[in-house]
KOLMAR-417185 format. One record per residue (C-alpha): x, z, y; residue number from 1. Coordinates in nm, 4 decimals, decimal comma, m for minus. Layout:
> X	Z	Y	NUM
...
//
This chain:
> m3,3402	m4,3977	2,2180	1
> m3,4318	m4,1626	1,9490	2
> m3,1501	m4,0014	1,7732	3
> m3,0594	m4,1178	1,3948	4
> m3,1301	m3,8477	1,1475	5
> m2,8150	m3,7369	1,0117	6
> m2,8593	m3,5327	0,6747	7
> m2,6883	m3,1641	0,7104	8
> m2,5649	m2,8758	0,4927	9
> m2,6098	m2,6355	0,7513	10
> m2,7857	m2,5830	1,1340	11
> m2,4206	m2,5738	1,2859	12
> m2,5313	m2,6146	1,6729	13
> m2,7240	m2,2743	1,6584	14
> m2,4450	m2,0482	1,6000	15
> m2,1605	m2,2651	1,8299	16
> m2,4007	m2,2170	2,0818	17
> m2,4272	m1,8338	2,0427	18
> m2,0051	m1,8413	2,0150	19
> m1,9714	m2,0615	2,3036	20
> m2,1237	m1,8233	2,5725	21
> m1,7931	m1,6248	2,7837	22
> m1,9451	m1,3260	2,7423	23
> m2,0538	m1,3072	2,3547	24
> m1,7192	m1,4465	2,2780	25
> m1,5535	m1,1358	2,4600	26
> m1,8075	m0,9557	2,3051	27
> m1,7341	m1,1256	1,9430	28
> m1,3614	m1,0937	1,9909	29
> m1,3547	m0,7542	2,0815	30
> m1,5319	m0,6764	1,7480	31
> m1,2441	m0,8438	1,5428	32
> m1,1197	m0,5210	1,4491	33
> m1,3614	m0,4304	1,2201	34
> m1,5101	m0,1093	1,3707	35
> m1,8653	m0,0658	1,5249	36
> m1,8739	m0,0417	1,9060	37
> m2,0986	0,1028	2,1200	38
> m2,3344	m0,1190	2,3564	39
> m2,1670	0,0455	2,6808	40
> m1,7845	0,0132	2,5566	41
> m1,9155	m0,3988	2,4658	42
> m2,0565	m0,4201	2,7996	43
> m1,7534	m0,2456	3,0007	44
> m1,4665	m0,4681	2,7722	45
> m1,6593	m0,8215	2,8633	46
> m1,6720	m0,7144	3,1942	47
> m2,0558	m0,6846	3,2401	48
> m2,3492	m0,4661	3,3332	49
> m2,5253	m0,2657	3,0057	50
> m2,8727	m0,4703	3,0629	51
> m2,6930	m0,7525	3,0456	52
> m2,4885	m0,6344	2,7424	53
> m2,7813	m0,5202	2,5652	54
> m2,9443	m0,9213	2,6510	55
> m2,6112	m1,0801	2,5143	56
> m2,5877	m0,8594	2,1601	57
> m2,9871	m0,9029	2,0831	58
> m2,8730	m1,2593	2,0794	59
> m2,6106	m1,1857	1,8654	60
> m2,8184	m0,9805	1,6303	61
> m3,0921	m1,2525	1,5980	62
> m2,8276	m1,4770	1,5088	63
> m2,6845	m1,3205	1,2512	64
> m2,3295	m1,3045	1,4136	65
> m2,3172	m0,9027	1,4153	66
> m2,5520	m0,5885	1,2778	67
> m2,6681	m0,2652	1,4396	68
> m2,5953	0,0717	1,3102	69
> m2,7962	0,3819	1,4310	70
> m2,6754	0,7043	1,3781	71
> m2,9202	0,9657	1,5725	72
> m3,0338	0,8367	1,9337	73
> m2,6540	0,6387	1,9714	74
> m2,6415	0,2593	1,8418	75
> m2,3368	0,1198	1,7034	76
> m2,2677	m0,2832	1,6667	77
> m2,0006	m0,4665	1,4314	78
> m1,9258	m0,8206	1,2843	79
> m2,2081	m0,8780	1,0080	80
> m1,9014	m0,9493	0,7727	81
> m1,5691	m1,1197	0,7200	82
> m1,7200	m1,4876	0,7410	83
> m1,7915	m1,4063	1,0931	84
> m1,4351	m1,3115	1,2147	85
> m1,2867	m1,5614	0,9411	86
> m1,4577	m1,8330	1,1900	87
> m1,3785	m1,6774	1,4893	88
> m0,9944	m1,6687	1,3993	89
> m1,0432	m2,0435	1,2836	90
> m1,1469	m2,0904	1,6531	91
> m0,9198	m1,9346	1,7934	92
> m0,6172	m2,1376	1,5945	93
> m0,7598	m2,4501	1,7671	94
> m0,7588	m2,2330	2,1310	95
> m0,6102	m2,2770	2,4282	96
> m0,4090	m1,9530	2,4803	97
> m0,5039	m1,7752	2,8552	98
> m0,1914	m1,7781	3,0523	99
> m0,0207	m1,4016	3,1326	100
> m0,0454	m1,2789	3,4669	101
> 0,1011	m0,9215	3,4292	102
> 0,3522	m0,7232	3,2535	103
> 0,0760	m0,5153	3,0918	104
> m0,0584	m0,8312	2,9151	105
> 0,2470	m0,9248	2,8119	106
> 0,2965	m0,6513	2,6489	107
> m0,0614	m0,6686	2,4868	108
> 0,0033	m1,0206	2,3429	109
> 0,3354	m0,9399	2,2319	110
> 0,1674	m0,6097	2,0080	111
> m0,0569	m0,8588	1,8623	112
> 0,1481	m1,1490	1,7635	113
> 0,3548	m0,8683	1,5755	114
> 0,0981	m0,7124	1,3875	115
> m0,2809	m0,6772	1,4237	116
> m0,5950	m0,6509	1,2388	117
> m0,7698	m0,9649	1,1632	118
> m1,1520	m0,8395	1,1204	119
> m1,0086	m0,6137	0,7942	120
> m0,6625	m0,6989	0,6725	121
> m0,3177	m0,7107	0,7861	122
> m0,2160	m0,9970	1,0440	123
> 0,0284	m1,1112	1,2569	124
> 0,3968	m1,1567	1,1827	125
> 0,4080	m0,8755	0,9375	126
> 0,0940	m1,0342	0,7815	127
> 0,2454	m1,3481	0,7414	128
> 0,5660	m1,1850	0,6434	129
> 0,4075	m0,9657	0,3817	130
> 0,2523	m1,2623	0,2620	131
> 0,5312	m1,4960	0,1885	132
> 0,7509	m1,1693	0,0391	133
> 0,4319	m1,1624	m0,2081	134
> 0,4897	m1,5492	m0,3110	135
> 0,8420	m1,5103	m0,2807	136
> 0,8712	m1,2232	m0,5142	137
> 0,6112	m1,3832	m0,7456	138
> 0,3085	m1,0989	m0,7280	139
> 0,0998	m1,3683	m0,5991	140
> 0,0636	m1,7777	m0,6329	141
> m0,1000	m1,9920	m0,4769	142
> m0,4293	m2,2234	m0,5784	143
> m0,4984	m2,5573	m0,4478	144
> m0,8089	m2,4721	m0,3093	145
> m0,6464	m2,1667	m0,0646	146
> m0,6809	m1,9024	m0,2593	147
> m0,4713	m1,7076	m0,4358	148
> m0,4213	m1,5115	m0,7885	149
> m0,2302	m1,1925	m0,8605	150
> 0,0461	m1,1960	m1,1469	151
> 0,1355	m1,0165	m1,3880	152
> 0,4189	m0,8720	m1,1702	153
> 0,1512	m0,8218	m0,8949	154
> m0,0756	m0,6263	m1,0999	155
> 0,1917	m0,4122	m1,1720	156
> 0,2918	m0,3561	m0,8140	157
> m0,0631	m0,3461	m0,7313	158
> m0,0683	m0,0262	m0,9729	159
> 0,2058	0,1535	m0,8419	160
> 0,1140	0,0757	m0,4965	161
> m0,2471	0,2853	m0,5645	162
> m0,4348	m0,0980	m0,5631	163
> m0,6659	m0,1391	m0,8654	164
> m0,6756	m0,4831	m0,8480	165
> m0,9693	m0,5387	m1,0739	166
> m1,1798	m0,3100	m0,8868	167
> m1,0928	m0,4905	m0,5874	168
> m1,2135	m0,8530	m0,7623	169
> m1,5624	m0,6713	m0,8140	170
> m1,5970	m0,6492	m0,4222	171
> m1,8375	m0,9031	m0,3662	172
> m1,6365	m1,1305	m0,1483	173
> m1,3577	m1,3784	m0,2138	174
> m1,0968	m1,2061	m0,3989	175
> m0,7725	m1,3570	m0,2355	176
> m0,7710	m1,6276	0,0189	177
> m0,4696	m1,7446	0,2735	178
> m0,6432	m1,6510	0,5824	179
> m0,4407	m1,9003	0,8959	180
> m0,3149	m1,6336	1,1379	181
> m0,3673	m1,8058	1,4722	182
> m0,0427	m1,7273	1,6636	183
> 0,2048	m1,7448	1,3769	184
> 0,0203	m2,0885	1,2536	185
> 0,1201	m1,9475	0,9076	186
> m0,1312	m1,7877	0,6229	187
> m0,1552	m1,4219	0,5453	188
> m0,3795	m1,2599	0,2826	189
> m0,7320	m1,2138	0,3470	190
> m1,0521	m1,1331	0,1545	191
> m1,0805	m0,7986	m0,0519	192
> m0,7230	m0,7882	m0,1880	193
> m0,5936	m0,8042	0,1511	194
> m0,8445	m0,5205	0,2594	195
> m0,7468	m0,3075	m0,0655	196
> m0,3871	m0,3255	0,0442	197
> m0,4251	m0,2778	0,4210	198
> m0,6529	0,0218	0,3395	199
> m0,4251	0,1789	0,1323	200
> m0,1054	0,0852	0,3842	201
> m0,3115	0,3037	0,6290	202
> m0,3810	0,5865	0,3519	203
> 0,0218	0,5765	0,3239	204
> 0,1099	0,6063	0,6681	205
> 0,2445	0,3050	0,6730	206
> 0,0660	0,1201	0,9711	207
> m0,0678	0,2856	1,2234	208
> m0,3277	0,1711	1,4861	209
> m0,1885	0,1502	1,8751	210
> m0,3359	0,2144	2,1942	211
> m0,4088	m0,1682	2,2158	212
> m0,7101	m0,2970	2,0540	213
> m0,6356	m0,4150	1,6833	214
> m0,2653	m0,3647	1,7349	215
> m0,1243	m0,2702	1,4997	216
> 0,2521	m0,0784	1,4582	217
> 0,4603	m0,0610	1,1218	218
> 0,5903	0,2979	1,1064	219
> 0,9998	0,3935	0,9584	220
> 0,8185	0,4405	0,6275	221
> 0,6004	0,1492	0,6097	222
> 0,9132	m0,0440	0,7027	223
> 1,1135	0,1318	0,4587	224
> 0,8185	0,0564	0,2030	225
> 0,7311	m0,2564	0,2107	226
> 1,0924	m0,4099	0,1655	227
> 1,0700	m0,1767	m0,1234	228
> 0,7334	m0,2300	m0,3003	229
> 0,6766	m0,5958	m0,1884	230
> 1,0427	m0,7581	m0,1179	231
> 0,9549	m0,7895	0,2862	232
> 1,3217	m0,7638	0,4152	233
> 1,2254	m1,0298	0,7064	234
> 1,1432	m0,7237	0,8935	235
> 1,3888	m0,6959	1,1356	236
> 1,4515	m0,5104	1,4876	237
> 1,1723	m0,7122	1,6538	238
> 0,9199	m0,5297	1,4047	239
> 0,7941	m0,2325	1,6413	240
> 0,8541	0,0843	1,4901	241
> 0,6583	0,4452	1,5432	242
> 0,6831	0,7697	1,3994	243
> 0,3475	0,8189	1,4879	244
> 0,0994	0,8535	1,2068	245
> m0,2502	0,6462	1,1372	246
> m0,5291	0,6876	1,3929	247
> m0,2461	0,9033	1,6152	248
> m0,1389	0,8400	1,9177	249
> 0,1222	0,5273	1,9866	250
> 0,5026	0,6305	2,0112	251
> 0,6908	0,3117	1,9584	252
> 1,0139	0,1734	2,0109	253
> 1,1716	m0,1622	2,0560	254
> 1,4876	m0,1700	1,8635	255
> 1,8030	m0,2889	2,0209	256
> 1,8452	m0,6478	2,0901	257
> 1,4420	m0,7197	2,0884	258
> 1,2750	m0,9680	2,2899	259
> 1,1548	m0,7831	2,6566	260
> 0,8367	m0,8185	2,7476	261
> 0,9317	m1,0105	3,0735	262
> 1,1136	m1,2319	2,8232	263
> 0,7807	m1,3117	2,6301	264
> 0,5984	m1,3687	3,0122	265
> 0,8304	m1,6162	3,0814	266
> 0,7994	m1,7765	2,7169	267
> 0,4169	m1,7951	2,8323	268
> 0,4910	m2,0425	3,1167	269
> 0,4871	m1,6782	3,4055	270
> 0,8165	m1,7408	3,5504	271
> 0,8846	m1,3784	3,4848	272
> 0,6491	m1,2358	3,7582	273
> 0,4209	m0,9404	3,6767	274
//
């Protein structure tokens, strides 16, 4: 029986199908952090050999899902923008979570649902904490259609943090949307405010990246700053703390009385075995 033709916006099978493939989702995934990878760290991260790698991200490419840099004889790929990993994240909110088998990912998942990088911008529970203190403190409010609009109190803020917020509104991108984090369930701030302020948390010494791929660890200063600047006093000993600076290597701490990471295994459904 021939199928009915059902008017569409937009080719929608195309791209699932390109997402729904194990490997270009690892592939995809691994790319949420907003830097361009190399072919042979893709190919050794989804667990497969470089030709096949190389098969997988031509796909990709033709489909408009991520770009190729070149820089001499090396190739570089990343995300062809934040709609990309905006949908990917969507995805993942409606996800089945893969169970933990081992200390080490334990510890992995617990470093992400604290704080992470979602494509560009801040994520995680110190996302979504960041975000409410912004609401709560009245530098941002909300929209009905998910977005959101800086205050006067904001701009100010904005300006003393080092954000020009009407620089960032020129970025040609959405200006301020509630981005769903999917493992708090709860929004944090995307689009190009939420870059602008990540960018310049980084600049400040404030975050700094971990050993663990788009992990992401508030140091004493960006603690100390944050309640400060923004209000965020929900950041309490569970927030992982380092003294290490951006880009440097990871030196954190779990402050007294935090979760243990063979707590958070058998939260997963592990029984506590590594």
């Amino acid at each position: 029986m021939p199928a009915e033709y059902i008017a569409q916006d937009a080719e929608i099978a195309p791209v699932a199908a390109l997402i729904a493939d194990a490997t270009r989702a690892a592939m995809l995934t691994v790319l949420l952090d907003g830097r361009a990878l190399a072919a042979g760290e893709l190919a050794r991260m989804a667990g497969v050999t470089p030709q096949t790698a190389s098969a997988h991200l031509a796909r990709l490419r033709d489909g408009g899902l991520i770009t190729m840099i070149s820089q001499g004889r090396h190739r570089y790929y990343r995300l062809s923008g934040p709609e990309v990993a905006q949908v990917l994240e969507v995805l993942a909110t409606i996800s089945g979570r893969p169970a933990v088998r081992s200390l080490k990912q334990s510890r992995q998942a617990r470093l992400l649902r604290e704080a992470r990088t979602c494509y560009d911008h801040l994520a995680g529970r110190v996302g979504v904490e960041l975000y409410d203190a912004l609401l709560r403190e009245g530098h941002l409010v909300e929209s009905d259609d998910g977005a959101c609009e800086v205050t006067s109190r904001g701009r100010d803020a904005a300006a003393a943090f080092g954000v020009d917020v009407d620089a960032v509104r020129l970025r040609r991108r959405r200006f301020a949307p509630a981005c769903l984090d999917w493992l708090e369930r709860r929004p944090h701030l995307g689009g190009a405010l939420g870059a602008a302020m990540f960018e310049r948390m980084v600049a400040l010494e404030w975050l700094a990246r971990g050993t663990t791929r788009r992990a992401i660890e508030v140091t004493a200063a960006g603690r100390a700053g944050l309640e400060a600047t923004f209000g965020c006093k929900e950041l309490t000993c569970n927030t992982l703390v380092t003294s290490s600076v951006a880009g440097g290597p990871a030196s954190a701490r779990r402050a007294t009385g935090a979760p243990g990471e063979w707590d958070d295994a058998r939260q997963q459904g592990n029984g506590g075995r590594a």
